[in-house]
N, CA, C and O atoms as CSV, one atom per row, in Angstrom:
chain,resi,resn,atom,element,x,y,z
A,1,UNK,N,N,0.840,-1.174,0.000
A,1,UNK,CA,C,0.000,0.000,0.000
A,1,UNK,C,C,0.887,1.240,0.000
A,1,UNK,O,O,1.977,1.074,0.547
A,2,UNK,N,N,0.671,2.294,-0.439
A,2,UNK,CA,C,1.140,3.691,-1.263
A,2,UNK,C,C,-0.092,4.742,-0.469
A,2,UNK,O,O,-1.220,4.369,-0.145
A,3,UNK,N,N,0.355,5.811,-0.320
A,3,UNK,CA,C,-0.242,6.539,0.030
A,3,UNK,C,C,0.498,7.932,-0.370
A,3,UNK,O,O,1.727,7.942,-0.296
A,4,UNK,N,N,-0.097,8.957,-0.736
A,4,UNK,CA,C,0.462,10.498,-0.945
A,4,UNK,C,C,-0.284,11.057,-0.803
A,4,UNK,O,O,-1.482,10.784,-0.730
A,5,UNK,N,N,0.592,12.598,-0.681
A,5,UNK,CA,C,0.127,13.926,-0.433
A,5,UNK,C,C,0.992,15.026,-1.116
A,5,UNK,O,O,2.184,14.785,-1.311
A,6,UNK,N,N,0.440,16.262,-1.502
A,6,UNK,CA,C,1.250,17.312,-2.102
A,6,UNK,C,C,1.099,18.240,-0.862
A,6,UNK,O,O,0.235,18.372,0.005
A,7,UNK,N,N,2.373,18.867,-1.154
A,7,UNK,CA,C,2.392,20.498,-0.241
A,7,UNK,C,C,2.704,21.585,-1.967
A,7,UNK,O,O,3.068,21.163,-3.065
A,8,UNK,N,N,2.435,22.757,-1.614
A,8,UNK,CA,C,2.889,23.267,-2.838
A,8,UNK,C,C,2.914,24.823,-1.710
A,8,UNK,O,O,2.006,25.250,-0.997
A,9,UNK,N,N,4.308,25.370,-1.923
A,9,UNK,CA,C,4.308,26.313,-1.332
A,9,UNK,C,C,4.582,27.899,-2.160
A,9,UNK,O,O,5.487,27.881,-2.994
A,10,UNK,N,N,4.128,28.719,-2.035
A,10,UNK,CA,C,5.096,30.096,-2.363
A,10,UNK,C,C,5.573,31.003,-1.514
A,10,UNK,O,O,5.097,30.928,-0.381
A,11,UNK,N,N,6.331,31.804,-1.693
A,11,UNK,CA,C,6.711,33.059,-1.446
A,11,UNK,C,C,7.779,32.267,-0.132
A,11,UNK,O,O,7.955,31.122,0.285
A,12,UNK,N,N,8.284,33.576,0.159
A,12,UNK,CA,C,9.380,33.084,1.670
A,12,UNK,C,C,8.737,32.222,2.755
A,12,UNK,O,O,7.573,31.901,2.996
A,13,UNK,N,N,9.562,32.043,3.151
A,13,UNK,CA,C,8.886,31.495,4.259
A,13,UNK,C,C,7.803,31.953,5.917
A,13,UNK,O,O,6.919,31.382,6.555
A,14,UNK,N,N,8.722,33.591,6.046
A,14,UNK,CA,C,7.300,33.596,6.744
A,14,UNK,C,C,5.924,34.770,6.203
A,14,UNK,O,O,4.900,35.027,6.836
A,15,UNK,N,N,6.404,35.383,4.672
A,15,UNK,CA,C,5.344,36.079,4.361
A,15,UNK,C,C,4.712,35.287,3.686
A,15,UNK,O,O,3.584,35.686,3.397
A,16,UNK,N,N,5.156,33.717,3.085
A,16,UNK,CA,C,4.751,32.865,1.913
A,16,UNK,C,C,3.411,32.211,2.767
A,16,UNK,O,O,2.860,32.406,3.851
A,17,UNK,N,N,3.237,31.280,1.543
A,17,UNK,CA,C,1.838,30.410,1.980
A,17,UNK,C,C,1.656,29.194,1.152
A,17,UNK,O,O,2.177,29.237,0.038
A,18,UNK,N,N,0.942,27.995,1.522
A,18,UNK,CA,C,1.245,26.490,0.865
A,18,UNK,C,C,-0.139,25.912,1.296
A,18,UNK,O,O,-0.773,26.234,2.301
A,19,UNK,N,N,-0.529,24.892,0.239
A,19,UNK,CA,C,-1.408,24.074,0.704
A,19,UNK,C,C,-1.098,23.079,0.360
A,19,UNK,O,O,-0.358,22.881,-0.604
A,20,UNK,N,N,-1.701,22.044,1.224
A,20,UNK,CA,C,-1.929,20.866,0.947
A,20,UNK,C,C,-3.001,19.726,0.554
A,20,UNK,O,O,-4.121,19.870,1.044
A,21,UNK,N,N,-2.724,18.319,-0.496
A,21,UNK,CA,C,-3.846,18.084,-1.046
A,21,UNK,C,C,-3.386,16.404,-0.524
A,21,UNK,O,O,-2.363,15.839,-0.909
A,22,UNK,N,N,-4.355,15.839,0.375
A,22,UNK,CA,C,-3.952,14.483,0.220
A,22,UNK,C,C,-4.617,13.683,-1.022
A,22,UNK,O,O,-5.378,14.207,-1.836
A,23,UNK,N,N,-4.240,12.444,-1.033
A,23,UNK,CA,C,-4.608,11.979,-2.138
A,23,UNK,C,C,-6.076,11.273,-2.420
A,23,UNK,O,O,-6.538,10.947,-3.513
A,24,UNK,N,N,-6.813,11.099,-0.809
A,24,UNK,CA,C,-8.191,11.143,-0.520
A,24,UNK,C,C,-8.798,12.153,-0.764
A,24,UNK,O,O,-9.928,12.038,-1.239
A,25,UNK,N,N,-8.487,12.887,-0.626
A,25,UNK,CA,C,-9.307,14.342,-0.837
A,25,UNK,C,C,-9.741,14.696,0.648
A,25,UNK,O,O,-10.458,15.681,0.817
A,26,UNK,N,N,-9.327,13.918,1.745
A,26,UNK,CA,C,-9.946,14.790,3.106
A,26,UNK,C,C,-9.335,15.775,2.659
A,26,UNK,O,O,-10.112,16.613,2.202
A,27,UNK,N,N,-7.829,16.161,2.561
A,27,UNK,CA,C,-7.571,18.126,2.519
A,27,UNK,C,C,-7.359,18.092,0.821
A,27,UNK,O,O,-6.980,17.234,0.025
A,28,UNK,N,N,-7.794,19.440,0.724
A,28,UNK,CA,C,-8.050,19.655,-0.952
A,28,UNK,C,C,-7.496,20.737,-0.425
A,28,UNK,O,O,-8.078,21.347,0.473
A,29,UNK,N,N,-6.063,21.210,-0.995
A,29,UNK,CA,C,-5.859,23.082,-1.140
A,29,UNK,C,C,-5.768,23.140,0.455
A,29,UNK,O,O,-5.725,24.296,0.875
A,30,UNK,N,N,-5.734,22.254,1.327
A,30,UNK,CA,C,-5.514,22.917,2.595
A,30,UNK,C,C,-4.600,24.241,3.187
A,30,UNK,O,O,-3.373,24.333,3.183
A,31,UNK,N,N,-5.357,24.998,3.575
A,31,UNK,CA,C,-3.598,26.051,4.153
A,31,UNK,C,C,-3.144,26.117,4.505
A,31,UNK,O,O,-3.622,26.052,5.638
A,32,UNK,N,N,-1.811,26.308,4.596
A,32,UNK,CA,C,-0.753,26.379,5.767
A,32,UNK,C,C,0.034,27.680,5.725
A,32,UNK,O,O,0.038,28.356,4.696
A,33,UNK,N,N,0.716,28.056,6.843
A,33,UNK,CA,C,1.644,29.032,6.695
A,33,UNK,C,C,2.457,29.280,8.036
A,33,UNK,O,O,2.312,28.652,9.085
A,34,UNK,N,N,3.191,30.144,7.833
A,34,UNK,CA,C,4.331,30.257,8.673
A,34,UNK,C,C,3.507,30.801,10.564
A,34,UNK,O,O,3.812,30.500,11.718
A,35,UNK,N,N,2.612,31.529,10.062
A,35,UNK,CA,C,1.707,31.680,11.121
A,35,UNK,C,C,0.537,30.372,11.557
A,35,UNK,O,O,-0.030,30.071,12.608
A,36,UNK,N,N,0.532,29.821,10.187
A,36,UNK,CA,C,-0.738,28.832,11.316
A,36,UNK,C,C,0.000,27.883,12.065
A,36,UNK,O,O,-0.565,27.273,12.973
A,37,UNK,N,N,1.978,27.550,11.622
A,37,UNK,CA,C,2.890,26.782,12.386
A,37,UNK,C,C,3.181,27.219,13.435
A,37,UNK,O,O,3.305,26.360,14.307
A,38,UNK,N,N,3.372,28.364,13.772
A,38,UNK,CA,C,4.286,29.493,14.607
A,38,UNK,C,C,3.577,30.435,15.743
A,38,UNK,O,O,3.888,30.771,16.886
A,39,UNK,N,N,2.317,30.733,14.750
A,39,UNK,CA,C,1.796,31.069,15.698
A,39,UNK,C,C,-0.041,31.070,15.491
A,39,UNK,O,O,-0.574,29.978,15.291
A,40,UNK,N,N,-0.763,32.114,15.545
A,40,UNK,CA,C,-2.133,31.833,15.747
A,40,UNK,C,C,-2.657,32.064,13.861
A,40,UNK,O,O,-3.389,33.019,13.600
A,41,UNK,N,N,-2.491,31.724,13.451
A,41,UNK,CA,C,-2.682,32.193,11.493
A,41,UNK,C,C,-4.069,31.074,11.567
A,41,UNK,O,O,-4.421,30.515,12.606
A,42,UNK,N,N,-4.760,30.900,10.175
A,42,UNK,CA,C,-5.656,30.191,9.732
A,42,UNK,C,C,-4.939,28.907,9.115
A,42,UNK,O,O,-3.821,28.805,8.609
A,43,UNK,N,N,-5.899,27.999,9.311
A,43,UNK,CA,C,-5.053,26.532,8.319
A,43,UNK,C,C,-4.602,26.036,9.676
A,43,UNK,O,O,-4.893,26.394,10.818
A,44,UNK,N,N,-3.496,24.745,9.012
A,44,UNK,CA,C,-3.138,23.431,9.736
A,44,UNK,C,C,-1.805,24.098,9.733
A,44,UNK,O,O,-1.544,25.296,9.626
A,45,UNK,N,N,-0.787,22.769,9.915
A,45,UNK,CA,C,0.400,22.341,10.061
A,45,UNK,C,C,1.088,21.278,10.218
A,45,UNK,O,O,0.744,20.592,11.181
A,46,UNK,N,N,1.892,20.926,9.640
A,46,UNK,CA,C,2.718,19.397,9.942
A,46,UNK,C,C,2.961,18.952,10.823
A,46,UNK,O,O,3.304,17.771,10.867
A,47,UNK,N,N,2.867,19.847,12.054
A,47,UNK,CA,C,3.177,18.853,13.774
A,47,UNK,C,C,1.548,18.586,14.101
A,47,UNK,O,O,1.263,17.799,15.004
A,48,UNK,N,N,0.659,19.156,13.463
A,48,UNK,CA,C,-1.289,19.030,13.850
A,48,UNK,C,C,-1.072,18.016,12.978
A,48,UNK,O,O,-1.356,16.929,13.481
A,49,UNK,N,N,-0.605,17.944,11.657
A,49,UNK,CA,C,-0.765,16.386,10.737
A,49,UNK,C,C,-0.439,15.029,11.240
A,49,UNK,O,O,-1.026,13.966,11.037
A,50,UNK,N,N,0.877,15.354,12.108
A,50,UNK,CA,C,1.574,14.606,12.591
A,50,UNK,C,C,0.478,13.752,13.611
A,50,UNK,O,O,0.034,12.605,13.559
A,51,UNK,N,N,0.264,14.927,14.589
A,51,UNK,CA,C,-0.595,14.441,15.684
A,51,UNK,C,C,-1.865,13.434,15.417
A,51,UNK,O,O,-2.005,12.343,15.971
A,52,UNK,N,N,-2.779,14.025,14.441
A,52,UNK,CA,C,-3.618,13.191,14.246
A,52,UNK,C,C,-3.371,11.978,13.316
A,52,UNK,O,O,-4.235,11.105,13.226
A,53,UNK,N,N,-1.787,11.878,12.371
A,53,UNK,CA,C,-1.682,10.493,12.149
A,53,UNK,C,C,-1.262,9.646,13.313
A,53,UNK,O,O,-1.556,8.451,13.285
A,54,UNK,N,N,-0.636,10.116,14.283
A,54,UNK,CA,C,-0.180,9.316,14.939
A,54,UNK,C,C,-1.715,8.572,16.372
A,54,UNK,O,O,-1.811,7.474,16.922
A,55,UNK,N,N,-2.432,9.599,16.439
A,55,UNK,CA,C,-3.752,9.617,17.240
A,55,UNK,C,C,-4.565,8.401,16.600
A,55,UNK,O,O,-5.034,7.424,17.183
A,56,UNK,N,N,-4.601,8.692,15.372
A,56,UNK,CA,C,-5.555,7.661,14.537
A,56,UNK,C,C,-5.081,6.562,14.496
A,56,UNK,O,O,-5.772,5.672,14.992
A,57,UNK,N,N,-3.829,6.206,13.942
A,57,UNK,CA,C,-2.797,5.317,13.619
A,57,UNK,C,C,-2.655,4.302,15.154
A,57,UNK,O,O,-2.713,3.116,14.828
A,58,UNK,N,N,-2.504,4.457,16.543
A,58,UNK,CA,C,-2.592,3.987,17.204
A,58,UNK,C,C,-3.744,3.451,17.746
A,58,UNK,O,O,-3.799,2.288,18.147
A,59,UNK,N,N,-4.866,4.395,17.790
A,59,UNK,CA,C,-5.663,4.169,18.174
A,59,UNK,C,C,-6.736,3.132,17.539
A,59,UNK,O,O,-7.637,2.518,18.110
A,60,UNK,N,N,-6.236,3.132,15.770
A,60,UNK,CA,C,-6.981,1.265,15.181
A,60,UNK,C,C,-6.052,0.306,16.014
A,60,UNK,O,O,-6.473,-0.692,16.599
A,61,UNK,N,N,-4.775,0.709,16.001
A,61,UNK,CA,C,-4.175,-0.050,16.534
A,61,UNK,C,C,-4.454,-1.000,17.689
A,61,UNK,O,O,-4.536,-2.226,17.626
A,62,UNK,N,N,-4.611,-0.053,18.979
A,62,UNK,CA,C,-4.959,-0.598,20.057
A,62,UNK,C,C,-6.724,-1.481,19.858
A,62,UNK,O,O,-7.095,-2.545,20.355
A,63,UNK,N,N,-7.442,-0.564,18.994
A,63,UNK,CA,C,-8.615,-1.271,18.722
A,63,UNK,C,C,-8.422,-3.311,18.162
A,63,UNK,O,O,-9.126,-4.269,18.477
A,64,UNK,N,N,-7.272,-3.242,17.338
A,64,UNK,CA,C,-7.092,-4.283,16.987
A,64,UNK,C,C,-6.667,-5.634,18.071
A,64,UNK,O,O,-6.931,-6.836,18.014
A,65,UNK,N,N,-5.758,-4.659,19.221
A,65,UNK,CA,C,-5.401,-5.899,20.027
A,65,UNK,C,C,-6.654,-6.040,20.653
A,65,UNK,O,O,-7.219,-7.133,20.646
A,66,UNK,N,N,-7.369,-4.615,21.433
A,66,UNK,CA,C,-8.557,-5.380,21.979
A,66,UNK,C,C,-9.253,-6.366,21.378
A,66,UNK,O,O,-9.133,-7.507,21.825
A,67,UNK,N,N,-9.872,-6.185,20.569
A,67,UNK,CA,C,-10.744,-7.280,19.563
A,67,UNK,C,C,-10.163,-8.351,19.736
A,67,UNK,O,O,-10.631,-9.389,20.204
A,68,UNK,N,N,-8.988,-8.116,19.318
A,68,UNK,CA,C,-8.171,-9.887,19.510
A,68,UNK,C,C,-8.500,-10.723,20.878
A,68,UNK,O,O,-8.748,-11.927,20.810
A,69,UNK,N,N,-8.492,-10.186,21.829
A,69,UNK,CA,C,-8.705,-10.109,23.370
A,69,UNK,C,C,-9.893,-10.504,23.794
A,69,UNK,O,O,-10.136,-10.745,24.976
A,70,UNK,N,N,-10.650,-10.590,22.932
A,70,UNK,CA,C,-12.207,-10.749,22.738
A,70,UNK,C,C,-13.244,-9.496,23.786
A,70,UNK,O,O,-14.323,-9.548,24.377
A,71,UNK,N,N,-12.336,-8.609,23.600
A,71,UNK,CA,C,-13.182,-7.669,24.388
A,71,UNK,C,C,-14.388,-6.370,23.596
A,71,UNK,O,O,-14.118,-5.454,22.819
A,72,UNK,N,N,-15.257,-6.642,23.980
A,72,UNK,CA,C,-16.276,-5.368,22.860
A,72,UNK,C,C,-16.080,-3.755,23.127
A,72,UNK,O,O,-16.227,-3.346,24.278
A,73,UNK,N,N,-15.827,-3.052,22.315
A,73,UNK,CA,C,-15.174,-1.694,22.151
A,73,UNK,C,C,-16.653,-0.849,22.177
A,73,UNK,O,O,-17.619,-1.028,21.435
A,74,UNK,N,N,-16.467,0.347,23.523
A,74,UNK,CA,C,-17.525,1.143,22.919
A,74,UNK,C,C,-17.098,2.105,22.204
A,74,UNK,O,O,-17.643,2.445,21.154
A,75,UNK,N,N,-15.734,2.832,22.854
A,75,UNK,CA,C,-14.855,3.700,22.651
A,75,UNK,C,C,-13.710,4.074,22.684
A,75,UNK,O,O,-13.082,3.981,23.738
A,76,UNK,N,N,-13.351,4.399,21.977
A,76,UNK,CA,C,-11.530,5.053,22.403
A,76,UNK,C,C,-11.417,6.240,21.704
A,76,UNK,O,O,-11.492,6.597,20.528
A,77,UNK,N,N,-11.171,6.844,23.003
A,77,UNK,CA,C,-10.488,8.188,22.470
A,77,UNK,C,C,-9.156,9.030,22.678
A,77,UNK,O,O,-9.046,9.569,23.779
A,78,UNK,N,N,-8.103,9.215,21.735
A,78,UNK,CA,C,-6.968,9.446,21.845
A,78,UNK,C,C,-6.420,10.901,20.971
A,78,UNK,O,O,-6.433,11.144,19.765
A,79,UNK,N,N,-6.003,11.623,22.012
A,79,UNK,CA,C,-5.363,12.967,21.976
A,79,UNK,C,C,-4.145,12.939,21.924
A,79,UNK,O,O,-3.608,12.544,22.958
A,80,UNK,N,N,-3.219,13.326,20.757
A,80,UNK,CA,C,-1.859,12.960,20.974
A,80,UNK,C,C,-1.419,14.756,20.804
A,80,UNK,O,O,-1.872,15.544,19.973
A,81,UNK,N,N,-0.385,15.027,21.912
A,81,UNK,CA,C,0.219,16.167,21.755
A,81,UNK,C,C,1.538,15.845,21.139
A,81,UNK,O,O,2.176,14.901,21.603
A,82,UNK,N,N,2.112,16.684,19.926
A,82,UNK,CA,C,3.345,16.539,19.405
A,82,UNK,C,C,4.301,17.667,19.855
A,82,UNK,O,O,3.931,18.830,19.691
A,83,UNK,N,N,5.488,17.412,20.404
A,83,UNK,CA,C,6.020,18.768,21.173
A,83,UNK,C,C,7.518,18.987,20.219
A,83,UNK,O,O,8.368,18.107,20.090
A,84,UNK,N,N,7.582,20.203,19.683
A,84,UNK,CA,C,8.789,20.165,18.668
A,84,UNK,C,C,9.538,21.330,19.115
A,84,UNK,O,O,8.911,22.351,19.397
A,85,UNK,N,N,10.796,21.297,19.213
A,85,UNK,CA,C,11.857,21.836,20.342
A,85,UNK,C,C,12.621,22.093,19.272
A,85,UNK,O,O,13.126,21.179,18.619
A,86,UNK,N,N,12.788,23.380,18.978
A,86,UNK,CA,C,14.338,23.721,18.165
A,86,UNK,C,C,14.597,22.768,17.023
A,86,UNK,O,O,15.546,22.096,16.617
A,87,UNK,N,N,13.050,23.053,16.600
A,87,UNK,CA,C,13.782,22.461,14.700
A,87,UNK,C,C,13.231,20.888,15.006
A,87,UNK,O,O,12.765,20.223,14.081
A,88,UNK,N,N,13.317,20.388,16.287
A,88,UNK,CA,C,13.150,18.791,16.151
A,88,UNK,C,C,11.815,18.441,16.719
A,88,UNK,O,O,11.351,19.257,17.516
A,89,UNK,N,N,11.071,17.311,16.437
A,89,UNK,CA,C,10.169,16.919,16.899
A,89,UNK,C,C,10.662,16.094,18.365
A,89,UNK,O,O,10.800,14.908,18.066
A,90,UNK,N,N,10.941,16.292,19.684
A,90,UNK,CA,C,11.297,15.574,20.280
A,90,UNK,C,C,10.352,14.775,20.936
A,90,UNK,O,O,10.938,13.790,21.385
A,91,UNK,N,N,9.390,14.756,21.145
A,91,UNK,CA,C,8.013,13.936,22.093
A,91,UNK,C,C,6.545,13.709,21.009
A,91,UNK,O,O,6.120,14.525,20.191
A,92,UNK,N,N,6.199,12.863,21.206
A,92,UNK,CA,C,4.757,12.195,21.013
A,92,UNK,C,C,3.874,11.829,22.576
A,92,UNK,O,O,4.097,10.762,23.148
A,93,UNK,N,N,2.972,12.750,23.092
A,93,UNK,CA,C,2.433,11.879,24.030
A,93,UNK,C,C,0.970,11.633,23.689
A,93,UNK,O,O,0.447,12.576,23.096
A,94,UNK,N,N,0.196,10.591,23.926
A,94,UNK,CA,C,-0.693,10.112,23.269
A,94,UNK,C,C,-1.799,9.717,24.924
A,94,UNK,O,O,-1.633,8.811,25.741
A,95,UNK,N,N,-2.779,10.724,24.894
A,95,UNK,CA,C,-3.628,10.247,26.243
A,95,UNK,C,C,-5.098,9.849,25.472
A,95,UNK,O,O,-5.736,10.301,24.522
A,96,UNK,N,N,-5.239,8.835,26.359
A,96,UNK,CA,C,-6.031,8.015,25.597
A,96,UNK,C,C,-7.400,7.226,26.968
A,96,UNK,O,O,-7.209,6.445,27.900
A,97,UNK,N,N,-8.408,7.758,26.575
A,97,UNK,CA,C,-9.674,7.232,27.219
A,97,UNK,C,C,-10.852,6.048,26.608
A,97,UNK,O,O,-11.434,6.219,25.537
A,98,UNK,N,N,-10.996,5.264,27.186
A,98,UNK,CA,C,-11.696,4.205,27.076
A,98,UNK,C,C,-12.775,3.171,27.447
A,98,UNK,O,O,-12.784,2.579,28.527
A,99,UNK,N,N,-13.626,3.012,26.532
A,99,UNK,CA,C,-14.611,2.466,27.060
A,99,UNK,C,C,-14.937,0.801,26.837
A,99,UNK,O,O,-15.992,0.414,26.333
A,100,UNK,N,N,-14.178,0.160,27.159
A,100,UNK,CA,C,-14.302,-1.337,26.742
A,100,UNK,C,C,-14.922,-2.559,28.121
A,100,UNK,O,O,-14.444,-2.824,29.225
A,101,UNK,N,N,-16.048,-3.018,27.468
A,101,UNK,CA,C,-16.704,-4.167,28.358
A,101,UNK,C,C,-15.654,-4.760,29.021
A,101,UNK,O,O,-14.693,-4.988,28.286
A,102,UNK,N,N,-15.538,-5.052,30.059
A,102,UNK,CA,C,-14.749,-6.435,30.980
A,102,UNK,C,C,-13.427,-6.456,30.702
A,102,UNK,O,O,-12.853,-7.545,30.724
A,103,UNK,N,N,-12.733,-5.310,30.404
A,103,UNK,CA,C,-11.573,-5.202,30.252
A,103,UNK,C,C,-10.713,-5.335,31.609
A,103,UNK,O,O,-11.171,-4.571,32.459
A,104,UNK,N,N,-9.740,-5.983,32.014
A,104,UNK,CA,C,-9.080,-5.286,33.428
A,104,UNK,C,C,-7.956,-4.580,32.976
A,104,UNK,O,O,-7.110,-4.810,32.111
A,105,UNK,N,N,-8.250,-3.189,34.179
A,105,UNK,CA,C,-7.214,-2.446,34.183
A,105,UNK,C,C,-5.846,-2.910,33.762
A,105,UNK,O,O,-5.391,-2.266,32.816
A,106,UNK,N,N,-5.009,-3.956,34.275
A,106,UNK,CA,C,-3.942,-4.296,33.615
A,106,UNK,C,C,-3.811,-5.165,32.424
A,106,UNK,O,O,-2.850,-5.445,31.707
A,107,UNK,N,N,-4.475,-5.349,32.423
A,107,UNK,CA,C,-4.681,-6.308,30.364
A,107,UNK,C,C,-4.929,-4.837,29.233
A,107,UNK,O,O,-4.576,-4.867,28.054
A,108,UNK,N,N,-5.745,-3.346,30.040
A,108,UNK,CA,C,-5.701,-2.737,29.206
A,108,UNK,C,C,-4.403,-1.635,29.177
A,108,UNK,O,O,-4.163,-0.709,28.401
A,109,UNK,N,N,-3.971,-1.939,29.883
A,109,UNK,CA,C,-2.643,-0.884,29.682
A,109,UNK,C,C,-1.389,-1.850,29.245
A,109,UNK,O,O,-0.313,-1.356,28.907
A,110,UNK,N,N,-1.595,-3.143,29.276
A,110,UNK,CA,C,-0.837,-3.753,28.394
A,110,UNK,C,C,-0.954,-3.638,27.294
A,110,UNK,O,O,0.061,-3.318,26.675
A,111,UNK,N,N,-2.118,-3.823,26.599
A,111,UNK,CA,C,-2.125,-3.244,25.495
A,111,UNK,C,C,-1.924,-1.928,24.768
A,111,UNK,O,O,-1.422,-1.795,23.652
A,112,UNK,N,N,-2.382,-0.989,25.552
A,112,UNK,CA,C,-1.897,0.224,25.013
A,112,UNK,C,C,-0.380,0.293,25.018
A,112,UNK,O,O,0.180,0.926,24.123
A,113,UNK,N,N,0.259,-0.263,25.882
A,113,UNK,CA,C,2.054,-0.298,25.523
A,113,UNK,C,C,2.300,-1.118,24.608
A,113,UNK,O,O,3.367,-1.097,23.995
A,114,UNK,N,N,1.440,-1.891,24.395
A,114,UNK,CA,C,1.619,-2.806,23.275
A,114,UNK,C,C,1.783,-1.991,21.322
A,114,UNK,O,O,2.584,-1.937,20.389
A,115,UNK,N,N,-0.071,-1.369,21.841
A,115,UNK,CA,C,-0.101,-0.409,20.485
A,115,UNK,C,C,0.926,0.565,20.111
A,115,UNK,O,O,1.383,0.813,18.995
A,116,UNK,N,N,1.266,1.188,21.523
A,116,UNK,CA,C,2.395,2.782,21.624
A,116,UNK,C,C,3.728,1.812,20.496
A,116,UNK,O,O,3.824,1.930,19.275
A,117,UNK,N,N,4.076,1.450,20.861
A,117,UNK,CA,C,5.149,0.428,20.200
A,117,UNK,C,C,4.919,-0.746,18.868
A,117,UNK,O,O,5.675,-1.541,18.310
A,118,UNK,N,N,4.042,-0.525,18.772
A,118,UNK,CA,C,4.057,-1.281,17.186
A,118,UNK,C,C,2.806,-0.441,16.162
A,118,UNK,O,O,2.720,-0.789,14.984
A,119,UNK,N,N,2.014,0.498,16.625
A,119,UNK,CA,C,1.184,1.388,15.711
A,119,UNK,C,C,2.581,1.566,14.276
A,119,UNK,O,O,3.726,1.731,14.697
A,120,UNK,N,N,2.457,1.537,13.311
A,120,UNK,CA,C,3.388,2.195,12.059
A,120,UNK,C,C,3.624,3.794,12.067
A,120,UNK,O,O,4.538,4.209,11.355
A,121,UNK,N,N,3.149,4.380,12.539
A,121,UNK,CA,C,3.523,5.827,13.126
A,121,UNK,C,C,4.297,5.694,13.850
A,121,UNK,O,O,5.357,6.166,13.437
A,122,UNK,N,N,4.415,4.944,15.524
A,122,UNK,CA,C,5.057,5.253,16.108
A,122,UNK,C,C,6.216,4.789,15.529
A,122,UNK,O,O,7.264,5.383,15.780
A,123,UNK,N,N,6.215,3.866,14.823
A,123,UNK,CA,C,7.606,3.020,14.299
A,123,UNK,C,C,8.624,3.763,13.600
A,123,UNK,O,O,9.847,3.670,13.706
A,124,UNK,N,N,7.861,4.588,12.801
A,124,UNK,CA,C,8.352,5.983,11.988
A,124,UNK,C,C,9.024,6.894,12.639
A,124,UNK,O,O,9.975,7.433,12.073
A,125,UNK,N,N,8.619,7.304,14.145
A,125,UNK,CA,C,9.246,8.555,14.881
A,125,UNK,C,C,10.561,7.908,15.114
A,125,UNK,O,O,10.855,6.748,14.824
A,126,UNK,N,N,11.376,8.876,15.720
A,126,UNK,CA,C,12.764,8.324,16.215
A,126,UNK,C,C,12.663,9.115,17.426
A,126,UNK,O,O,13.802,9.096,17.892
A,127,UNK,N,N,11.894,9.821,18.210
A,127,UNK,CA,C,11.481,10.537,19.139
A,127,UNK,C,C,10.705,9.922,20.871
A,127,UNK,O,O,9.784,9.119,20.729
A,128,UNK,N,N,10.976,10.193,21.943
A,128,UNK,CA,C,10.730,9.606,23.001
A,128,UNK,C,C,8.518,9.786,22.497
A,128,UNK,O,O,7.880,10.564,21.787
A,129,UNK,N,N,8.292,9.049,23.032
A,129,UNK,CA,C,6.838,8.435,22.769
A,129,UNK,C,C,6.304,7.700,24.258
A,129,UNK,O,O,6.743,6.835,25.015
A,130,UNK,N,N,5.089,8.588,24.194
A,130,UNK,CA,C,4.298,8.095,25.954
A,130,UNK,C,C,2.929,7.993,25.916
A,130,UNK,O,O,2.352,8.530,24.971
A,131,UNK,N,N,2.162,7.293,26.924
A,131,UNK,CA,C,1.280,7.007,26.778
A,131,UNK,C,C,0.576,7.159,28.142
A,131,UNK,O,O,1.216,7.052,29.188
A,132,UNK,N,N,-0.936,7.446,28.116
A,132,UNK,CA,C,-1.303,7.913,29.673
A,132,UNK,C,C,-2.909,7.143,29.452
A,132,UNK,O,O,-3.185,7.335,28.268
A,133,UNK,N,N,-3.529,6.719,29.815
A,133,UNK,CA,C,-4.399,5.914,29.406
A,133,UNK,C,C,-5.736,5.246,30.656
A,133,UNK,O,O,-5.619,4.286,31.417
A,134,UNK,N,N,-6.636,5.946,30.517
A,134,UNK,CA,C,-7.390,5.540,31.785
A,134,UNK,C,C,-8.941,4.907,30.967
A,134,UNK,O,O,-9.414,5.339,29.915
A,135,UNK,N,N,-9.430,3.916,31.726
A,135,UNK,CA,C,-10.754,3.339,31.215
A,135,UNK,C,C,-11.945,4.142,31.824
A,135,UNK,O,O,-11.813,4.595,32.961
A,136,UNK,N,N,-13.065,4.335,31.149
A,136,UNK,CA,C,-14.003,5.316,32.010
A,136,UNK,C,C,-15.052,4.311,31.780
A,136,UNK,O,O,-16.181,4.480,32.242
């Protein structure tokens, strides 16, 4: 499986401006710019892209071991903050709430260390990666 996306940018970098088009069409022409990265501007950004691949990306993830587990899913919900320090992405933390039948507390946080560590996002970062995870 293949997957793409375009960025297409102009002008400098912080008077310029770029969008992006994935190849689904969720973003068509999306905007970006040096302000919607930096600071409060309109549009996205590549550490917000980041976040929600990595949010989504784990979170089938962990859906998958549950299932395996034979446990029935009502919900999961996962917020990942991406924290980027001087040029680098250094942290992924990923807090994550859940609603699964007859789960026990420690079978489900095994799994979520399970997902944190084999989701294909996280596999991709080279960055410290955490996980905080409570059942409701």
């Amino acid at each position: 499986m293949k997957r793409h996306a375009t960025a297409v940018w102009n002008g400098s970098l912080k008077e310029g401006a770029g969008h992006l088009t994935t190849q689904s069409g969720t973003l068509q022409n999306t905007q970006y710019s040096f302000k919607s990265r930096f600071e409060e501007g309109i549009g996205t950004n590549p550490e917000e892209l980041v976040a929600a691949a990595h949010s989504g990306c784990f979170t089938m993830q962990l859906s998958a071991y549950i299932t395996e587990g034979g446990f029935d899913i009502e919900s999961i919900e996962t917020k990942c903050d991406i924290n980027l320090l001087e040029g680098k992405i250094v942290s992924s933390h990923l807090t994550v709430s859940a609603k699964i039948k007859g789960i026990p507390n420690e079978t489900f946080q095994e799994l979520v260390t399970k997902a944190e560590v084999n989701c294909p996002i996280s596999k991709l970062f080279n960055t410290e990666i955490s996980t905080e995870a409570s059942l409701v």
